[in-house]
C-alpha positions in Angstrom: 22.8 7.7 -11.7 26.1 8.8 -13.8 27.6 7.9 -16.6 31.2 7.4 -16.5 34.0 7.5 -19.6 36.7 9.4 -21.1 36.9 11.7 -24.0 38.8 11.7 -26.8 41.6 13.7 -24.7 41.8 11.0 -22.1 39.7 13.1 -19.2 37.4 11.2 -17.0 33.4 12.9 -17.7 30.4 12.2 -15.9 27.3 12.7 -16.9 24.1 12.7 -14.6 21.4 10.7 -16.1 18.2 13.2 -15.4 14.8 12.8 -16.5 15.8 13.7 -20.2 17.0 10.5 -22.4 21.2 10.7 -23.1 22.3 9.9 -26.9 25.4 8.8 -27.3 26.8 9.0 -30.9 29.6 10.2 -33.4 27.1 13.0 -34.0 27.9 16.8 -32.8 24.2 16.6 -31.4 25.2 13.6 -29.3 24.5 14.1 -25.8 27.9 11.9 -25.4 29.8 12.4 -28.8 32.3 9.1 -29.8 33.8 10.4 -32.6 34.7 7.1 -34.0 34.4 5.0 -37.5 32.5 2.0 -35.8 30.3 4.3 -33.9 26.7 5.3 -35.8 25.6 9.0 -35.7 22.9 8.3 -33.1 24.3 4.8 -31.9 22.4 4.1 -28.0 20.3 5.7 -25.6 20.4 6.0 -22.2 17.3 6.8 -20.1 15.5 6.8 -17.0 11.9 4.7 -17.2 10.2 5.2 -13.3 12.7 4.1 -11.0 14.5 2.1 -13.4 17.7 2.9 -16.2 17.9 1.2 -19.6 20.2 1.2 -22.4 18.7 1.2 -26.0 20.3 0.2 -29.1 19.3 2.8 -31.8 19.5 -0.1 -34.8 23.7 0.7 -35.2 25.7 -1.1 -37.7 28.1 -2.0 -34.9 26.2 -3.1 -32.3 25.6 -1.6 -28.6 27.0 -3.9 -25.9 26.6 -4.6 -22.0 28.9 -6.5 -20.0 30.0 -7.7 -23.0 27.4 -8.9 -24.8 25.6 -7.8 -27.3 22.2 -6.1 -26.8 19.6 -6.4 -29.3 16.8 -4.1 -28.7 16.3 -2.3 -24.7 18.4 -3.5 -21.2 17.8 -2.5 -17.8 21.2 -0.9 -16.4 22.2 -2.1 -12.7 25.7 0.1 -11.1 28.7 -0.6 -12.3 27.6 -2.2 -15.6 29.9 -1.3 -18.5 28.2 0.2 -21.7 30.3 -0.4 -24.6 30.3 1.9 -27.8 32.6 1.2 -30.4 36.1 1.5 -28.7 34.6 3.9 -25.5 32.9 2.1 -22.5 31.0 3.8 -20.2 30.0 3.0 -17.0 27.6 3.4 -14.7 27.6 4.5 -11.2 25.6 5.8 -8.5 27.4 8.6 -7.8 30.6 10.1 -9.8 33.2 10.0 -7.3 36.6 11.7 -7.6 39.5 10.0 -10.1 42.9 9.8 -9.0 43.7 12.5 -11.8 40.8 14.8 -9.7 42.9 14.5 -6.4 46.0 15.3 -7.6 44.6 18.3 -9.6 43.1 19.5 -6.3 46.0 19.2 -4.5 48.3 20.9 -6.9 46.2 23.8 -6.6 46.0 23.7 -3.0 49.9 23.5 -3.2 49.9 26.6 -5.3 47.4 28.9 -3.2 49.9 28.2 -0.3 49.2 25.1 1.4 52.4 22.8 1.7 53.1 19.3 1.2 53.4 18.5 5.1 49.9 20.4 5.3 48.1 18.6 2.9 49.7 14.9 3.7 48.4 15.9 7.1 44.6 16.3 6.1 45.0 13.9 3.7 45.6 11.0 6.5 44.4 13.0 9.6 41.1 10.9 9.9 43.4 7.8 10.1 45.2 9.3 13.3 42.6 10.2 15.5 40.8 7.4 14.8 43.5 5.2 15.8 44.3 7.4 18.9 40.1 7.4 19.9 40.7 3.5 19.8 43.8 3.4 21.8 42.3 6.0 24.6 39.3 3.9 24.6 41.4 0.5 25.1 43.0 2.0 27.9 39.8 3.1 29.9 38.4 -0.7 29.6 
């Protein structure tokens, strides 16, 4: 399981929720630092419990929420619940995926090492093709 959010300069991070607890505060020891006025030092916790994830407020002035409400002591985390930490929320996801930022990053750089814009637009929607050609051939046999 991941947690998703962005930084203070606007990039998408995940973070893979291991067998270790994840902190999440304005402090530098912060496994997720929020460097914010409404966020405590060591705000919330985030950690894994058997097969299960929970969220922990750790007693902050501001509050920990989920979903939008306020928890008050421990909640059990589900996918694509929304932590929310002072102005940052965070969500969580099975797996990380790739942003929109992520794709066009890659192929800029694909762009650069050579690759052109024909080439990559043509990976990019080549799945679509055949399988629309596989269909048509197998129309045409029945």
């Amino acid at each position: 399981m991941y947690l998703i959010y962005k930084d203070d300069e606007g990039k998408r991070v995940a973070v893979e929720l291991g067998e270790s607890p994840i902190s999440i505060g304005r402090s530098p020891d912060a496994d997720i630092q929020i460097v914010d006025d409404r966020v405590s030092r060591m705000h919330t916790g985030v950690r894994r419990w058997e097969d299960d994830v929970y969220v922990k407020d750790l007693n902050s002035k501001n509050g920990t929420y989920l979903n939008g409400e306020r928890i008050r002591d421990i909640a059990k985390l589900n996918p694509n619940d929304v932590i929310t930490v002072g102005p940052t929320r965070i969500l969580v996801d099975v797996k990380p995926g790739k942003g929109t930022e992520t794709i066009l990053q890659e192929v800029q750089q694909e762009m650069e090492t050579g690759k052109g814009y024909n080439t990559i637009l043509r990976e990019i929607v080549q799945g679509t093709g055949s399988e629309a050609e596989d269909d048509e051939k197998q129309n045409e046999s029945s």
